[in-house]
C-alpha positions in Angstrom: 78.0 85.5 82.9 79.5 87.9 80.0 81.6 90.9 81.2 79.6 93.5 79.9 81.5 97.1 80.1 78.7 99.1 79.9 77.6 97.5 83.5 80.3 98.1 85.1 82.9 100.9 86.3 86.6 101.7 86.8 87.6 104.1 89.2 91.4 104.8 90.3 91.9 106.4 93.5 93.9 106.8 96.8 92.8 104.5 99.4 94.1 104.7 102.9 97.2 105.8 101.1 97.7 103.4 98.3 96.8 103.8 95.1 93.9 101.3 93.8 91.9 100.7 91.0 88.5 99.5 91.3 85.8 97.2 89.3 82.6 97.7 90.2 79.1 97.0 89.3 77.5 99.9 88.0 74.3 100.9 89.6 74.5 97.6 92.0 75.6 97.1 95.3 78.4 94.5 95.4 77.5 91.3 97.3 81.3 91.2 98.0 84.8 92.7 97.6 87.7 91.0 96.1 90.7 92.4 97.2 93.6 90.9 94.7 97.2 91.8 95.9 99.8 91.7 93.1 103.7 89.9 93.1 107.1 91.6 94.3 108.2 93.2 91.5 105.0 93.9 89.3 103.2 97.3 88.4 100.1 98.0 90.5 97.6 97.0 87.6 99.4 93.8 86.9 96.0 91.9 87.9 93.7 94.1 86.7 92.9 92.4 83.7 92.0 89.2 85.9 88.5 90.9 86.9 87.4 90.1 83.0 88.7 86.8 83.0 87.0 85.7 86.4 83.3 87.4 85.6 82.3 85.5 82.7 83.4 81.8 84.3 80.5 83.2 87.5 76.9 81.9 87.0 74.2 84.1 85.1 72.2 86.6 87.8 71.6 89.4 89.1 74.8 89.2 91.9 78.1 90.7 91.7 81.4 91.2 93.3 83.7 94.0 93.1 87.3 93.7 92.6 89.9 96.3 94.3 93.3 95.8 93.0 95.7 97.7 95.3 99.1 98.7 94.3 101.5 98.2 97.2 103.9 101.0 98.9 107.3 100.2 97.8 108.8 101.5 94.4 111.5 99.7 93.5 112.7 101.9 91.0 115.9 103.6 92.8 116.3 100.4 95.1 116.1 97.7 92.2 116.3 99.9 89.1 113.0 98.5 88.2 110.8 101.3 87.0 107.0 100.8 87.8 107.6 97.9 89.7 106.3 97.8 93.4 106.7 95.4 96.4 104.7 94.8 99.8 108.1 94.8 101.2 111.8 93.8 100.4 112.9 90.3 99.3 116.5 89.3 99.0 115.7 87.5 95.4 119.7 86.5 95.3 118.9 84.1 98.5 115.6 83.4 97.6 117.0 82.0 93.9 119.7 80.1 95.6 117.4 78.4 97.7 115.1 77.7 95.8 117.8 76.2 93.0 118.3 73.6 96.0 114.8 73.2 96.9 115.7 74.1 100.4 112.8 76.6 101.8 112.2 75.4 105.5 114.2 78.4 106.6 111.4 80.9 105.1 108.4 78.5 107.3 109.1 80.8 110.2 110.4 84.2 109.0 108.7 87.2 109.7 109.9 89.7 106.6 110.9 92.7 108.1 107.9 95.2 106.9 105.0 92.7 106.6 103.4 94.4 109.4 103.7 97.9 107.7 102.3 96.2 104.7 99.7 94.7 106.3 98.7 98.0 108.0 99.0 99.7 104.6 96.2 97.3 103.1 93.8 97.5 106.6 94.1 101.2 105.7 93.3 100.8 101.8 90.1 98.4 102.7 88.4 100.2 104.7 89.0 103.4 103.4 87.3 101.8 100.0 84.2 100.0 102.3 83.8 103.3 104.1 83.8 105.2 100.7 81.8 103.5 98.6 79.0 102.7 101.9 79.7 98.8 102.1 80.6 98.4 105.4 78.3 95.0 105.5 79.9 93.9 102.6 81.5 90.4 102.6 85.5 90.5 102.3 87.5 88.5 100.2 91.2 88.5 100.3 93.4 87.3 97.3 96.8 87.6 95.8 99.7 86.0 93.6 103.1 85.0 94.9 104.0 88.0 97.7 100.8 89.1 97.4 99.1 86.0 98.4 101.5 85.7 101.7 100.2 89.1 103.0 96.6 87.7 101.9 97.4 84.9 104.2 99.1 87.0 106.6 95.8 89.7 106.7 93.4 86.7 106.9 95.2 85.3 110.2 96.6 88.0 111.7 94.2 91.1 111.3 92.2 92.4 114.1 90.8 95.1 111.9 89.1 92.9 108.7 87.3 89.4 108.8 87.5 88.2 105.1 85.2 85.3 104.5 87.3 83.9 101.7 90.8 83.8 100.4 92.1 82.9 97.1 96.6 82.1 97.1 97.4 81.9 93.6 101.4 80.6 94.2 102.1 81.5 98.1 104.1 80.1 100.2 104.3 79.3 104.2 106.1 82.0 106.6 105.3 83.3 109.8 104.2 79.9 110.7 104.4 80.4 114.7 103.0 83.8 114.2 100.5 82.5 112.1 99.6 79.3 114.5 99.3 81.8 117.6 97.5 84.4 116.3 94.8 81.8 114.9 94.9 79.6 118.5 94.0 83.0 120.3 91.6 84.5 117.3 90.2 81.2 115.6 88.6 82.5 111.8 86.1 81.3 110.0 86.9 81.3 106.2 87.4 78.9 103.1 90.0 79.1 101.1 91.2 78.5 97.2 94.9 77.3 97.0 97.0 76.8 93.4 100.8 76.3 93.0 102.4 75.1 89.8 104.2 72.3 89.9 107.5 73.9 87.7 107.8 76.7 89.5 110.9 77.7 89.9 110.7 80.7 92.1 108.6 79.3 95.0 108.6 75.7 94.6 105.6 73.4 94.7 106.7 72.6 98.1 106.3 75.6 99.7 102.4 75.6 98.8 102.1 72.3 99.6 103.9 72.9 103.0 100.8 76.1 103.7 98.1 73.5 102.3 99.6 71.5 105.3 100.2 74.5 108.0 96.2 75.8 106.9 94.8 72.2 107.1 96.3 72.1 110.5 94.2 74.9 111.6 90.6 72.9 110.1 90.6 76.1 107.7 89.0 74.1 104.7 91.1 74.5 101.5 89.7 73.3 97.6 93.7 72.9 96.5 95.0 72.3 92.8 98.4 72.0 91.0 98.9 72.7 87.4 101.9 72.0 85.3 103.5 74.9 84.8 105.2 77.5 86.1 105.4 80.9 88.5 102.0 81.9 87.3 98.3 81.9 87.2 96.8 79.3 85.4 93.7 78.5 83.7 92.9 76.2 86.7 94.1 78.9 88.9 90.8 81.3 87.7 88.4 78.3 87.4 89.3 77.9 91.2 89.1 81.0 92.5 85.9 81.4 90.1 84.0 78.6 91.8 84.9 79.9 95.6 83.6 83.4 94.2 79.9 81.5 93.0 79.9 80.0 96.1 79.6 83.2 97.8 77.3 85.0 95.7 75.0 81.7 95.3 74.0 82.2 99.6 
């Protein structure tokens, strides 16, 4: 399928109180949104671009997903002197980089950031408001993110009593909230396949981390397509072919 402009649309708006951009089919209703949550430290349309890349690799037809890229609530221009750059909430890089130097990231399988929950409210808020908007209520959810963002895609997925997303795509996450995570999902069991990639060089949240969620999720019976690339903190080639397939999967029932 070629990414054709002229069929489709951009709009950036407030939603729920974050700012968004969204892809969308023009004159078609959407047979699913793809919510993708960006990094700690990136600008709000740092995965915009990723909606062009993941089209074309989706099988010819007349079905199409919309993408809502969400910029998350903290600046962390006066905190971190990074202008533009935004975080879901705040991570003590210094102790993250020392750990991770060490390989040494069990202590992170069972912390609870302080703000997750705020952020988590923040995207409930942003989703609907965009599904109420735009009339696509019955719209199939999927939930995605890289690095930060794919720990509060995780984190929604299991823990939300607002959204159900059918699919979730973690592009370089890592396990926390584990006990959180486990009762949450013992007393509201989900239903929902999920796409999994973690480089194998990465140096920020090692390949264990992943592997350690890969192990927490298959716990649960949640089915998981995983894949490791050589490389590092990043999205891969493999990382879009993944998340590409899980998409055509969708649109294909």
């Amino acid at each position: 399928m070629k990414f054709n402009p002229e069929s489709w649309y951009l709009e950036r708006k407030v939603w729920g109180g974050l700012d968004a951009i969204l892809i969308a089919p023009r004159g078609k209703t959407p047979v699913a949104l793809v919510v993708l949550c960006h990094g700690f430290g990136a600008p709000g349309t740092d995965l915009v671009p990723l909606a062009e890349e993941i089209v074309p690799l989706l099988p010819e037809g007349e079905s199409f997903p919309a993408f809502l890229m969400p910029a998350a609530p903290m600046d962390l221009e006066d905190s971190h002197g990074m202008p533009g750059a935004r975080a879901w909430w705040l991570i003590n890089m210094a102790k993250l980089a020392e750990l991770s130097a060490v390989d040494n990231l069990d202590a992170l399988r069972n912390e609870i950031p302080p703000g997750i929950d705020e952020a988590r409210g923040a995207l409930e808020d942003c989703i609907e408001a965009c599904l109420s908007d735009k009339e696509w209520s019955a719209t199939p959810l999927v939930l995605g993110g890289f690095s930060q963002g794919a720990m509060l895609s995780v984190d929604t997925s299991i823990r939300s009593k607002r959204i159900s997303p059918v699919a979730l795509i973690v592009w370089s996450g890592a396990l926390i909230c584990e006990s959180s995570w486990k009762q949450a999902f013992e007393i509201r069991p989900r239903s929902f396949q999920v796409f999994q990639s973690h480089g194998r060089q990465d140096m920020i949240l090692p390949v264990s981390t992943g592997r350690s969620l890969l192990g927490f999720l298959r716990e649960l019976s949640v089915p998981v397509e995983y894949s490791e690339f050589h490389g590092p903190h990043t999205i891969a080639t493999e990382s879009l072919d993944g998340a590409a397939k899980l998409l055509a999967n969708l649109l294909q029932r």
